[in-house]
N, C-alpha and C positions, 0 to 999 in steps of 0.2 A: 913817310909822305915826302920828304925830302928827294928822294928818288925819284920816284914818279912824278914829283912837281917841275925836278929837274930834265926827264925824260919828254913830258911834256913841252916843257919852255923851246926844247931843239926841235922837236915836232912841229909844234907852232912855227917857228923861224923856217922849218921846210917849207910849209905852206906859203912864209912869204916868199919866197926866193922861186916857188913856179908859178907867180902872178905875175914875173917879167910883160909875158907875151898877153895877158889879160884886157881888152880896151877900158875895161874899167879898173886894173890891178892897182894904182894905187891907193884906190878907197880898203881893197882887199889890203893891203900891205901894214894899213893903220892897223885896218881891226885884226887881225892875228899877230900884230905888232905888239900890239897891247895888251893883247892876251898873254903873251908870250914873255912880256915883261914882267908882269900880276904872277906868273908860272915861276919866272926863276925866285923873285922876289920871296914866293915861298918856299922857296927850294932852299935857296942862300941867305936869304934876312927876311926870317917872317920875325924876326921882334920888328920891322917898320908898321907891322897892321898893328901893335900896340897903341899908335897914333892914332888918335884920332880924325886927324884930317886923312890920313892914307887909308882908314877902314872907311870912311864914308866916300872917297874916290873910289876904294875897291866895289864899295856897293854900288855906287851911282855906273859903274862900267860892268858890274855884273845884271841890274836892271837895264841898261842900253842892250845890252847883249839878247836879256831877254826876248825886250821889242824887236831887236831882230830877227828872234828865232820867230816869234809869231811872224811878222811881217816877210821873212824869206821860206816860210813852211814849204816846202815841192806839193807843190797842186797835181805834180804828174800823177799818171798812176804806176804804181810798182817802180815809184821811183828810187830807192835801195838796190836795183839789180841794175847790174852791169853794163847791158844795152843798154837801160832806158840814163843813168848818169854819164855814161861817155859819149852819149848824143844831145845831151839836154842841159845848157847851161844852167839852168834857172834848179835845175835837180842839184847841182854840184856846188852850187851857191847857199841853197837852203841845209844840205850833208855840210858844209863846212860853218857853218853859224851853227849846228847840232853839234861838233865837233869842239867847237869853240867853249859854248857855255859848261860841256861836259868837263873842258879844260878848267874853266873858271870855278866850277863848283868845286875839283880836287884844292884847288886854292885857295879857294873860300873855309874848307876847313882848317886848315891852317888858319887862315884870317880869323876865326870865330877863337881855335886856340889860345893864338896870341894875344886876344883880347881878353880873354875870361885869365887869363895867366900876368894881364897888366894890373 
């Protein structure tokens, strides 16, 4: 898991770094920021989710994440192919918040580890 929490975290940080040109990129910049940090954090110090206050941060940002995965869902249709997300903002906004929590969950297990191992 280490690996992949790690592979993830650089993933994430991609994400931020093509939000430069975004009008709204630095609301994008927080939330893959912080996914990105919750990612290495399991990667390099998941004893921190032994805390208490850091496992209910990780939850309370893996529930935010949630509300955005509902709240950004792509209303397009066949929004997954190619044409319709490199034409459709709202498509690449809702794939990147699916993207995110997929990130958060690899993390979360880790997080539930550390916890049951405190």
């Amino acid at each position: 898991m280490r690996i992949l929490n790690g592979v993830l975290a650089v993933f994430l940080l991609l994400f931020v770094a093509v939000q430069y040109n975004d009008p709204d990129g630095m609301i994008w910049m927080v939330i893959y920021g912080v996914g990105a940090v919750w990612c290495a954090a399991a990667a390099f110090r998941p004893k921190v989710f032994a805390s208490g206050a850091a496992f209910a941060l990780f939850g309370a940002t893996l529930l935010a994440a949630l509300w955005e995965l509902y709240h950004y869902w792509p209303t397009t249709d066949h929004f997954w192919m190619m044409d319709v997300w490199w034409e459709t903002e709202t498509a690449r906004e809702g794939m990147g918040v699916m993207i995110l929590v997929l990130c958060l969950l690899a993390a979360g297990v880790v997080a539930l580890r550390s916890r049951r191992g405190a």
